[in-house]
N, C-alpha and C positions, 0 to 999 in steps of 0.2 A: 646369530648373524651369519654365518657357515654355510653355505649351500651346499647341497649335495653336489659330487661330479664322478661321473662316468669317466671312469680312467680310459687311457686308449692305451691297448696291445704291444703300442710300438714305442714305450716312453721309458723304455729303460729301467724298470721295475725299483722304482726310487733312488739309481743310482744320479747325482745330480753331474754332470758335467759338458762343457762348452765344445762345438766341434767346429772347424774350423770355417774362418768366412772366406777364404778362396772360393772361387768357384760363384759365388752369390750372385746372382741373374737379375742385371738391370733393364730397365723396363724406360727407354723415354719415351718424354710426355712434350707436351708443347710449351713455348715459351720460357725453355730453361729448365723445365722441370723434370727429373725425374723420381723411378720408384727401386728400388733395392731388394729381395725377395730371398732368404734362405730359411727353405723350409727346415722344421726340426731342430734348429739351432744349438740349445738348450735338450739334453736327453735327459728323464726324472723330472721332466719339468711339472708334474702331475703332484708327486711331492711339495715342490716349492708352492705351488698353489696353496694346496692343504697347510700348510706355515704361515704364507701372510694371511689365509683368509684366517688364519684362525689368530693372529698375533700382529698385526698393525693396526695402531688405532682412527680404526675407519671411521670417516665423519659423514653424513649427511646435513649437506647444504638444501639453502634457499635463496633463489635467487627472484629479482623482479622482472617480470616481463609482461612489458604493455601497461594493464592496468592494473597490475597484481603479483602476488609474491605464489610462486610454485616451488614446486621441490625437486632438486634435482634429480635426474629418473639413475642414479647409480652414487655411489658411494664410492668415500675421495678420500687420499691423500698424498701429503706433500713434499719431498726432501729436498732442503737446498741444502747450496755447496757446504754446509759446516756442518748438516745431520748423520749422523751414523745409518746405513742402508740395513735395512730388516734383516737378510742374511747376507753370508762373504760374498755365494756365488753372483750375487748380482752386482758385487765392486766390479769381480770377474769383468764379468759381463759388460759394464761401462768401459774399463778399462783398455779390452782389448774390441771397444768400439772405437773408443779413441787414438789407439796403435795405428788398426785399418782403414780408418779415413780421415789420420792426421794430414796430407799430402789436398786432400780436398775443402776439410771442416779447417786446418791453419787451428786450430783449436781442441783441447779437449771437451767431451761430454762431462759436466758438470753437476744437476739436477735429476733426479726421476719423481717424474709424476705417477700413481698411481690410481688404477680407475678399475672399481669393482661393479661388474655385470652380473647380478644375482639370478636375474632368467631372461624371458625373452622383452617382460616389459621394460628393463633400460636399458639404457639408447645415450648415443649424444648426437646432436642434429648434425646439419652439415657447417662448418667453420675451416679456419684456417688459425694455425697459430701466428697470431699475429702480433701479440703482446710483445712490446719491448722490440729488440733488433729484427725478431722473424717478419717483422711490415715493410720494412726497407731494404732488407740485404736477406741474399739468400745465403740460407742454414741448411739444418738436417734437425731429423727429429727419429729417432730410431725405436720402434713399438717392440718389444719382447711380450708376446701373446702366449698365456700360460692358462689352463681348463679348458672347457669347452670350445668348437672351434665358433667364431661367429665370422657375421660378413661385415667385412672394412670397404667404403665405397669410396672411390673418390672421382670430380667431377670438374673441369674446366669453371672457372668463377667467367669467364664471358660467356658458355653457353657450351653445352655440345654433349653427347654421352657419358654415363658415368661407367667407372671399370670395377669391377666386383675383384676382393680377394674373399678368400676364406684363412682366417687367422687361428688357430692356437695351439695346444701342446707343443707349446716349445719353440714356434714361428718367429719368424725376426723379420720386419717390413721396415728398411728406411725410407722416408720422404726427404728428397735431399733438391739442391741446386735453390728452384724462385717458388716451388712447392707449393709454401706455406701460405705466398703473394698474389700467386696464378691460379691454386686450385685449393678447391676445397675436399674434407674429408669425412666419413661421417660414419656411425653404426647404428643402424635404423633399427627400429623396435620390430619385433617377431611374431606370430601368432603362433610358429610352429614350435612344438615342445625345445628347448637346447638347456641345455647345463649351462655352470653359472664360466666365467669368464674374468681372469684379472687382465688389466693391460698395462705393462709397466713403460712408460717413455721417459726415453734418456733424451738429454737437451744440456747444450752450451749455455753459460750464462747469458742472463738477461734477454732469453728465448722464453716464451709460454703460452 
């Protein structure tokens, strides 16, 4: 299940550690929303890849759509608030997300979803989290991108251009304020070669 990945130069030669979010370059959006941006975040984060891919028990779902059941194009899993997280550094991780935009979220980060992009054919369309409190109140949902880099899209849900980032080794993307409500977000399928891709999102309760 393990994909191969091209380590990058810049990632700290497996040492794992968190550098600081001062500094983090926010990005507004319309209607309340914006986007949160610190590159590198996570250094070793090439390491931590190589541990959950090889050591979380990755599911492959099926879901129904339209007149038929498909397969998810990426492989899933889930921590709520009582699961033990795969390794410490991503309590880390939640935790001093929680510290830095306690004053904003009123809340700590609570859950991490995790979502494995094995090459360029998974994808997840365009959505918004909207499950639970993110449909009516604005949240955060904060992406830790670890492997290969891919492209995160996001796009006005009334209409208008979408914004390209390019996410991984170690990247940290919040989606914060009406976001979830207002825009949507998406990692579209590839033709061109990329390595495989984990994306870990941290989330307040009863957010998904």
């Amino acid at each position: 299940m393990t994909a191969w990945l091209q380590g990058s130069l810049f990632d700290g030669f497996g040492d794992m550690r968190l550098g600081s979010l001062e500094g983090t370059q926010r990005t507004s959006l319309s209607d309340g929303a914006w986007v949160d941006v610190r590159p590198g975040w996570l250094s070793g984060a090439d390491a931590l890849f190589d541990r959950l891919a090889r050591e979380v028990p990755w599911q492959a779902e099926r879901r129904p759509m339209y007149d038929r059941v498909v397969d998810v194009p990426r492989l899933l899993h889930f921590y709520d608030e009582q699961a033990e997280l795969p390794d410490p550094i991503l309590v880390e991780a939640r935790d001093a997300l929680s510290r830095y935009y306690t004053a904003e979220l009123g809340e700590p980060f609570r859950t991490a979803g995790l979502c494995y992009y094995r090459d360029g054919r998974d994808s997840v369309a365009w959505h918004g989290d909207t499950f639970g409190r993110g449909g009516t109140h604005d949240t955060m949902v904060a992406i830790l991108s670890l492997g290969a880099p891919r492209a995160l899209l996001l796009r006005p849900r009334r209409g208008g251009a979408s914004i390209r980032y390019q996410v991984g080794h170690g990247d940290l993307l919040v989606m914060g304020g009406s976001c979830q409500r207002t825009w949507e977000h998406a990692v579209p399928k590839t033709r061109k070669p990329v390595g495989p891709r984990i994306s870990v999102q941290f989330r307040p309760r009863n957010v998904r």
